[in-house]
C-alpha positions in Angstrom: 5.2 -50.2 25.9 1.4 -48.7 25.6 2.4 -46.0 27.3 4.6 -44.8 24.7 2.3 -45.1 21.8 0.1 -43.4 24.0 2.3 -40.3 24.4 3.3 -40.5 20.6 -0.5 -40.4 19.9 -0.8 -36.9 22.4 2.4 -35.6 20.6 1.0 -36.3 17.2 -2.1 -34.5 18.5 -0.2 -31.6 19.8 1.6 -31.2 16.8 -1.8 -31.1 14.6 -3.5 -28.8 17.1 -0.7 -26.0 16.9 -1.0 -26.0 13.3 -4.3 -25.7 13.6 -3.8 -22.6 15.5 -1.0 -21.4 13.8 -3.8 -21.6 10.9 -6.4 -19.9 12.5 -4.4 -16.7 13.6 -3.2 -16.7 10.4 -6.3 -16.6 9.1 -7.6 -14.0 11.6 -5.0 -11.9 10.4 -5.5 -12.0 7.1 -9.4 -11.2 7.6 -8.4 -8.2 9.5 -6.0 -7.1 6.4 -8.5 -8.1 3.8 -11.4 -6.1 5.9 -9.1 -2.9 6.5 -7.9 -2.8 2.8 -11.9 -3.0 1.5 -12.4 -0.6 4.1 -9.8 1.5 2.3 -10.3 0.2 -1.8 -14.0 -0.9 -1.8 -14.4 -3.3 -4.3 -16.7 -2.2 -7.1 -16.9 0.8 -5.9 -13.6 2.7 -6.4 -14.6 3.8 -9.5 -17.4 6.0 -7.9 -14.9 7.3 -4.9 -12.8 8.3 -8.0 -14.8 11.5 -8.3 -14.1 12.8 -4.8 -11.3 15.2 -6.1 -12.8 17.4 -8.8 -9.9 17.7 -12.1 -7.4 20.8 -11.8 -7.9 23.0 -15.4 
C-alpha cells in the first residue's frame, strides 16, 4: 500500500508542475503582448508621438 501513496504523491506533483507551466507560458505570452503593445502605445509618451502628423487646414 506505500506504493500507492507514493504514486498519488508524484501525480499530485505532476498535476501542480503543469500548472505551473501552464502559468509560466502564460505568463511569457502576456509579457511578449504587454512589451509589443508599449512598443506600439508607449506609455506616457503618446501624447508627444501625437504630433507626428501635422493638422490638415
Amino acid at each position: 500500500m506505500p506504493d500507492a501513496m507514493s504514486q498519488d504523491d508524484k501525480l499530485i506533483d505532476l498535476s501542480t508542475e503543469r500548472a505551473k507551466r501552464v502559468h509560466d507560458l502564460n505568463e511569457k505570452r502576456l509579457n511578449e503582448v504587454r512589451q509589443a503593445f508599449e512598443q506600439a502605445m508607449p506609455l506616457g509618451k503618446a501624447k508627444k508621438k501625437s504630433k507626428n502628423k501635422p493638422k490638415k487646414r
